[in-house]
C-alpha positions as CSV (number, residue, x, y, z in Angstrom):
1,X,-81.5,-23.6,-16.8
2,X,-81.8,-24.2,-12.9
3,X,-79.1,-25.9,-11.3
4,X,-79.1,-29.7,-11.0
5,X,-79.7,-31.4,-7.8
6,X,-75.6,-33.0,-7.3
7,X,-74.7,-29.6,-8.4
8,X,-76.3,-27.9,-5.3
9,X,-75.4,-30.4,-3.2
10,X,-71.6,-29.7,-4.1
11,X,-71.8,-26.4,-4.0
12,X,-74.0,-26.5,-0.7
13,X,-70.8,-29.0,1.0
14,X,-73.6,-31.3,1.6
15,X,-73.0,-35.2,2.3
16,X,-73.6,-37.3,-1.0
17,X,-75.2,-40.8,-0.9
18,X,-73.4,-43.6,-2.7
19,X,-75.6,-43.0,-6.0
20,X,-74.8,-39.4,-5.8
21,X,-71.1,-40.5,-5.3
22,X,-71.3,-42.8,-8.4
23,X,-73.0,-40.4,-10.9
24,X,-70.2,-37.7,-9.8
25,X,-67.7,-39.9,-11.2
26,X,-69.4,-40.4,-14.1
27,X,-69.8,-36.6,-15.1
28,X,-66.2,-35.8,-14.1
29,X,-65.3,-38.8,-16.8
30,X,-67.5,-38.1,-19.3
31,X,-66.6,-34.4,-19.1
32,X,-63.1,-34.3,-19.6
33,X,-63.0,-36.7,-22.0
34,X,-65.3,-34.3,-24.4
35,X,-63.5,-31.4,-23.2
36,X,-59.9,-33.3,-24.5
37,X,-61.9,-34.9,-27.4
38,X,-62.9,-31.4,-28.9
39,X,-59.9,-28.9,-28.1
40,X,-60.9,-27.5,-25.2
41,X,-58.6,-26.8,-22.0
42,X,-60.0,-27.7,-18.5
43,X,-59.8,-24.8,-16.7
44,X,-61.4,-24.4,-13.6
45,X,-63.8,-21.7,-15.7
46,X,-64.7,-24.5,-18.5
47,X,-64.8,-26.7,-16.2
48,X,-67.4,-25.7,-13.8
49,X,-69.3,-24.6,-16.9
50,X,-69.4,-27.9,-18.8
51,X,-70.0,-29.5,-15.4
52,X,-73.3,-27.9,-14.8
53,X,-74.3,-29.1,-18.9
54,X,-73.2,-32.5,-18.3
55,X,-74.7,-32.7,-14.9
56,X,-78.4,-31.8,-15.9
57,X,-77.6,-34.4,-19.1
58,X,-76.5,-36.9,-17.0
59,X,-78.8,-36.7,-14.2
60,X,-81.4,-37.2,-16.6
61,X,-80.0,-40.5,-18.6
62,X,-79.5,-38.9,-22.0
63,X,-76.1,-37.8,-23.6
64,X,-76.3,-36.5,-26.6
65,X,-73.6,-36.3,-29.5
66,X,-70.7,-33.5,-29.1
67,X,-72.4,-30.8,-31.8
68,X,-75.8,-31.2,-29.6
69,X,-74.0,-30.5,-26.2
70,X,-72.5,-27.5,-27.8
71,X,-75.7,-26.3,-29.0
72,X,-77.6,-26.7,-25.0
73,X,-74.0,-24.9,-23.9
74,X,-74.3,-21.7,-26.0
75,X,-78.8,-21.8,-25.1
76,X,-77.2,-22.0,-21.7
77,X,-74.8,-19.2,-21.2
78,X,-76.7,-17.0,-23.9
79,X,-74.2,-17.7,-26.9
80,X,-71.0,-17.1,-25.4
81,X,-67.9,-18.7,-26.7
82,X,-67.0,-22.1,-25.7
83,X,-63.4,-21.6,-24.9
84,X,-61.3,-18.6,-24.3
85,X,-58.6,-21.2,-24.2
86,X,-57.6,-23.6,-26.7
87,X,-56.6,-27.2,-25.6
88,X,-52.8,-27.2,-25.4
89,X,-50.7,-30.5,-23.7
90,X,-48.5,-29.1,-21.5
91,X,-51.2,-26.0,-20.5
92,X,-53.6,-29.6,-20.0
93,X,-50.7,-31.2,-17.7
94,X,-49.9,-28.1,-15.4
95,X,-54.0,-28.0,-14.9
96,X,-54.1,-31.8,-14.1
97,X,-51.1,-31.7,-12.0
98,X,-52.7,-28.4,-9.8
99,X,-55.7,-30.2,-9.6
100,X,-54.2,-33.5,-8.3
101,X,-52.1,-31.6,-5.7
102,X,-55.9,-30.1,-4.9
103,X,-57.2,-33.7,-4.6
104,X,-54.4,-34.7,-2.3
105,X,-54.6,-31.5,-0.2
106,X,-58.5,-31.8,0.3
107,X,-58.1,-35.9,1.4
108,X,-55.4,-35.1,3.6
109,X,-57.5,-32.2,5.7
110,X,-60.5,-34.7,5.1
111,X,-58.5,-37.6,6.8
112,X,-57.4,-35.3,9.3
113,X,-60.6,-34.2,10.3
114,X,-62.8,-37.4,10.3
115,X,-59.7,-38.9,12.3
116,X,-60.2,-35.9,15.0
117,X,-64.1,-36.6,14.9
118,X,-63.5,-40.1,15.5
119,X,-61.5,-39.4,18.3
120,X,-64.1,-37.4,20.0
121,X,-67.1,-39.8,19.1
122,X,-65.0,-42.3,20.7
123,X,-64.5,-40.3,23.8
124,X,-68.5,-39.1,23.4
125,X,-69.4,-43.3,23.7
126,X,-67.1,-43.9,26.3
127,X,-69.0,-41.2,28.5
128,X,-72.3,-42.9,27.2
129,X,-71.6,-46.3,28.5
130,X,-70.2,-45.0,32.1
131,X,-73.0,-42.6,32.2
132,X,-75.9,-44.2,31.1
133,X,-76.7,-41.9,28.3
134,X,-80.5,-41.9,26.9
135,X,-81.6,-44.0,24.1
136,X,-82.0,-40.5,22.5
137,X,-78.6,-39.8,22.5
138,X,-77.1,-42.9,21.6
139,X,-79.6,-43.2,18.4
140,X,-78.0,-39.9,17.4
141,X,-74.4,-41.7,17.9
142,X,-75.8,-44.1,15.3
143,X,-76.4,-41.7,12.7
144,X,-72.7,-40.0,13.3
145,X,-71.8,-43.1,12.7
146,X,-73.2,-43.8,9.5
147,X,-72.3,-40.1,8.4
148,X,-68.9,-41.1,8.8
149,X,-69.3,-44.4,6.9
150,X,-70.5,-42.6,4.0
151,X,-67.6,-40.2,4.3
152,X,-65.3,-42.8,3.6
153,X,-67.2,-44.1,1.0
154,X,-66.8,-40.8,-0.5
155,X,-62.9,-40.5,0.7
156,X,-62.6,-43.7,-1.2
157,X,-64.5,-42.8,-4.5
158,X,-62.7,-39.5,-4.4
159,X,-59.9,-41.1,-4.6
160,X,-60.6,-43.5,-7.8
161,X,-61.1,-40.2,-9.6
162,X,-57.7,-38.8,-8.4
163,X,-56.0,-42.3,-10.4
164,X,-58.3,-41.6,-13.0
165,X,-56.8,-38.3,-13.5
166,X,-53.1,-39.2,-12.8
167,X,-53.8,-41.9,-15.6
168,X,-55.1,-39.4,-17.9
169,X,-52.1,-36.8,-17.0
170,X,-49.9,-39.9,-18.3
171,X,-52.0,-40.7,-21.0
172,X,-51.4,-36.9,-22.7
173,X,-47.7,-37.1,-21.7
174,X,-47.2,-40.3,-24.0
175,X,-49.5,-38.4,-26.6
176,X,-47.4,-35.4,-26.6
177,X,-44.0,-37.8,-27.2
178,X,-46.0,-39.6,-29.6
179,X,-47.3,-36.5,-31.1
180,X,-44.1,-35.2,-31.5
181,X,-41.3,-38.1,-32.4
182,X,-41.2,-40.3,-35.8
183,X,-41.6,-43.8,-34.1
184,X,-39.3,-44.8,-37.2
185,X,-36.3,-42.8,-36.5
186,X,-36.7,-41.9,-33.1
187,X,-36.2,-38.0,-34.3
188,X,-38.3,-35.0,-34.1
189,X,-41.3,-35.3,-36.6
190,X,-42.4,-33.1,-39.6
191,X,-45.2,-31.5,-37.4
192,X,-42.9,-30.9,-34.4
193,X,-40.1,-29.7,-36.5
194,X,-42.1,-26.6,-38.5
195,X,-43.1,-25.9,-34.9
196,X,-39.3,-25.2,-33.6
197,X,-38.6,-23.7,-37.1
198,X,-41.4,-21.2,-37.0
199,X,-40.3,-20.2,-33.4
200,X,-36.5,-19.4,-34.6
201,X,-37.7,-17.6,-37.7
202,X,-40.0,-15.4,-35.5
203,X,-37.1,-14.9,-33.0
204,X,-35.0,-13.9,-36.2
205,X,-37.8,-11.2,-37.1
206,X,-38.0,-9.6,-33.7
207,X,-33.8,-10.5,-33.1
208,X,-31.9,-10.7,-35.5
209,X,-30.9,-14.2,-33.7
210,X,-30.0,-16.3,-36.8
211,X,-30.3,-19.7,-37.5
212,X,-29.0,-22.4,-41.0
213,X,-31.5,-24.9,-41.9
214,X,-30.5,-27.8,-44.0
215,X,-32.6,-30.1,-45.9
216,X,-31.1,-33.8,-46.9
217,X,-32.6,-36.0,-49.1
218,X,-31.1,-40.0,-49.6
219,X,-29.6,-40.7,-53.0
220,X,-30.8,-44.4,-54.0
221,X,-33.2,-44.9,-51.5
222,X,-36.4,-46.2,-53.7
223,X,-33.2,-48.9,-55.4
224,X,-33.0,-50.2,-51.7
225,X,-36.7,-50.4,-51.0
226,X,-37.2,-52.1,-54.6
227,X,-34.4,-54.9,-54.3
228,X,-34.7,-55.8,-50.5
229,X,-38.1,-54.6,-49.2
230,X,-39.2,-52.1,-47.0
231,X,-38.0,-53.7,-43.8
232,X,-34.3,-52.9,-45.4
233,X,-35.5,-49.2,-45.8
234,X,-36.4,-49.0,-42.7
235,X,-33.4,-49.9,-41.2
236,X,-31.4,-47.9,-43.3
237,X,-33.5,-45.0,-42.4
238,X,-32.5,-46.0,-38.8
239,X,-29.1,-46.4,-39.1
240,X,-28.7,-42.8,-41.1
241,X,-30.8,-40.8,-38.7
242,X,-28.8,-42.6,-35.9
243,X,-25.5,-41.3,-37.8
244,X,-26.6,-38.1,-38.0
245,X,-28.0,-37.3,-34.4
246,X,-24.8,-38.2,-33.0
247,X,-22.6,-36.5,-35.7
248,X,-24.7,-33.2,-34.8
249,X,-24.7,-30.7,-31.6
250,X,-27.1,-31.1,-28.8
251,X,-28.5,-28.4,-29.5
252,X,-29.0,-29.1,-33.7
253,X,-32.8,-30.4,-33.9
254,X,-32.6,-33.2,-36.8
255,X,-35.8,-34.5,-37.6
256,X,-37.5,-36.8,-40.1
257,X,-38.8,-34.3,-43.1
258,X,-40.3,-37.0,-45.2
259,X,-39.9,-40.3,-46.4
260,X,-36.2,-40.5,-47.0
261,X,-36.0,-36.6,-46.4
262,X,-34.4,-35.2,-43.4
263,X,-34.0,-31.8,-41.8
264,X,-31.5,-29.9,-39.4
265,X,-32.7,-26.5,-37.6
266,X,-28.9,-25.0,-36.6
267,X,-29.3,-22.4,-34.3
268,X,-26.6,-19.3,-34.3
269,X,-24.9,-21.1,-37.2
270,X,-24.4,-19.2,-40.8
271,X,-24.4,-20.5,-43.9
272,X,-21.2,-21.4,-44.8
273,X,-20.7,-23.2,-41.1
274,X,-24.1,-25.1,-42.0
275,X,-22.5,-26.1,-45.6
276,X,-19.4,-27.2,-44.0
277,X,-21.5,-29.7,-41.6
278,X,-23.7,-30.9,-44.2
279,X,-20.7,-32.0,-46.3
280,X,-19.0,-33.8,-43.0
281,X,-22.5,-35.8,-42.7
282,X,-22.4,-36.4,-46.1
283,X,-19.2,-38.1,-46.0
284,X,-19.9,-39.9,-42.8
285,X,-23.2,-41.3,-44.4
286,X,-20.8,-42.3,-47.4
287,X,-18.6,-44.2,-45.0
288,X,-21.6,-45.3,-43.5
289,X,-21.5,-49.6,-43.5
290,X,-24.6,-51.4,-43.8
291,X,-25.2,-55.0,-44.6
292,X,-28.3,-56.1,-46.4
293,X,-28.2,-59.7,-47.1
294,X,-24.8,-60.1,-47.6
295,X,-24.7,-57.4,-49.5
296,X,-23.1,-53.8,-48.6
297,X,-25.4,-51.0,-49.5
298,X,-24.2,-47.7,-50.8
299,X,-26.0,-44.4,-49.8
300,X,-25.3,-40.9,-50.0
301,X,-27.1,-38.0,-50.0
302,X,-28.1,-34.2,-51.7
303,X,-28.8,-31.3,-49.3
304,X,-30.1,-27.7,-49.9
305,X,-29.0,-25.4,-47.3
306,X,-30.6,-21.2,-46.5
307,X,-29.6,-19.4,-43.6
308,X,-32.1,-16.8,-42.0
309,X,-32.4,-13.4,-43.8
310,X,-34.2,-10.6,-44.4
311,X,-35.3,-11.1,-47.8
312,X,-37.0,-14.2,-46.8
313,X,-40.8,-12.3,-45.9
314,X,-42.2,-15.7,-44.5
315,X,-40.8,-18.9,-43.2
316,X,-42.9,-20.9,-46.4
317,X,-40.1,-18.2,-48.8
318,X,-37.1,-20.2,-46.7
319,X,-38.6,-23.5,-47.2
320,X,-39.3,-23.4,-50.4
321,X,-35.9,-22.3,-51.4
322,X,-34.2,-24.9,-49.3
323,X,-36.1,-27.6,-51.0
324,X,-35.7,-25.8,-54.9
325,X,-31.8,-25.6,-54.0
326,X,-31.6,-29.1,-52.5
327,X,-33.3,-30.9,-55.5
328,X,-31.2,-28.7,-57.7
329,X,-28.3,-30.4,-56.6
330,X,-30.1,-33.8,-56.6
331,X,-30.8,-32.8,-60.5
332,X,-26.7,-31.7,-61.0
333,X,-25.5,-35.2,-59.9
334,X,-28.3,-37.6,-62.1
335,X,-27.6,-35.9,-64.9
């Protein structure tokens, strides 16, 4: 597929007209918002790449659905793989972040420049006047001059895409937090959690670095969400996590396992040391007053706790031990 006309013209460092100016911005949008919207990281490879797709699409008035782009993308480069890189958040942000600093570097040296120019076209028209210049020369300061107009139309649209991209940069940093905190509790979510979990059983496997995990579920949580409502659950679930972030160590990452479930990664903490903690939050949740319409409500809770070992061959063994020995326990005190 030959190059599209804008494309050249970029690549050439030729001077765009105010439609060519306007249809850049709209291939630069368009662009990395399917590049985001399917998984794939802009880097400066994809991104030139998908450019040149988008820019013959574009050009032409037609955009096709996401599976169809794909399909011109692999009849383009031969059937190559999209993406040697996988979309990642904070891979996205470090891009986005270069490529602002690029887009303030480049308007700096542009301003710089065009401010130097205008100093000598000034000087240039000065000369003209006192010397009388020829019509010639002075229709040629005309056309400077409307060269420079349209740089700072381009200066200007330039910079719209530079807020377009900070914007997005803070758009994906609220994702990420979103992405990874329970908006309930304000802890780490399940997601987020099996992520920091897999990491310390990997850095068990290759370390020997050891780490407790402890899984707590609430004892007579469904009683409080049948006789006062689900806004009452809620808060209690508010109150206990609050409880048990500031009962833990900074370090300890306590997050919201389920719906009344929660878990604690313990780094460099053995089992017994983990058992000991649990049974301090368990009394502290005990002790715990909360008022539901005049009424104090009672909680407590059952935990299951596994330190890292070898015998565990996968991180899904640990878990599912935790949550057998935690329900065990749940099983001891109904009965």
């Amino acid at each position: 597929m030959d190059k599209c006309k804008l494309y050249r013209k970029i690549t050439r460092g030729l001077p765009l007209n105010d439609d060519e100016v306007k249809l850049l911005g709209e291939i630069i949008r368009e662009e990395l918002k399917f590049l985001i919207r399917n998984n794939i990281l802009p880097t400066p490879r994809n991104y030139e790449r998908w450019f040149l797709v988008f820019c013959h699409l574009i050009e032409k008035g037609k955009l096709p659905p996401d599976a169809e782009l794909v399909e011109i993308y692999h009849t383009i480069y031969n059937g190559e793989k999209i993406s040697d890189v996988k979309f990642d958040v904070e891979l996205t942000l470090e891009v986005l972040s270069k490529l602002i600093e690029e887009f303030h570097r480049l308007i700096r040296e542009h301003k710089e420049y065009a401010d130097k120019k205008e100093e000598e076209l000034s000087n240039i028209e000065k000369k003209a006047i006192e010397g009388e210049l020829t019509p010639l020369i002075l229709e040629l300061l005309i056309h400077i001059r409307d060269i420079k107009a349209q740089n700072e139309r381009f200066l200007k649209r330039i910079e719209e895409q530079q807020h377009m991209i900070e914007e997005l940069k803070e758009r994906l940093q609220q994702a990420e937090t979103e992405a990874n905190i329970d908006y309930l509790t304000n802890t780490f979510n399940r997601r987020s959690f099996e992520r920091a979990l897999r990491e310390a059983f990997e850095e068990y496997k290759k370390r020997q670095a050891i780490f407790s995990l402890v899984l707590i579920d609430l004892d007579g949580f469904k009683r409080v969400n049948d006789l006062y409502g689900h806004s009452a659950g809620d808060l209690v679930l508010r109150r206990v996590a609050q409880l048990l972030r500031q009962s833990l160590r900074a370090k300890d990452i306590l997050a919201r396992w389920g719906g009344d479930e929660f878990a604690v990664l313990m780094s460099g903490t053995r089992k017994e040391q983990a058992i000991a903690v649990a049974e301090r939050l368990k009394k502290a949740v005990e002790d715990l007053e909360i008022v539901v319409e005049g009424e104090k409500v009672s909680l407590s809770f059952s935990y299951g706790v596994v330190e890292s070992e070898d015998r565990f061959s996968s991180l899904e063994e640990m878990i599912k031990e935790v949550d057998y020995l935690m329900y065990q326990r749940k099983k001891s005190k109904n009965s």
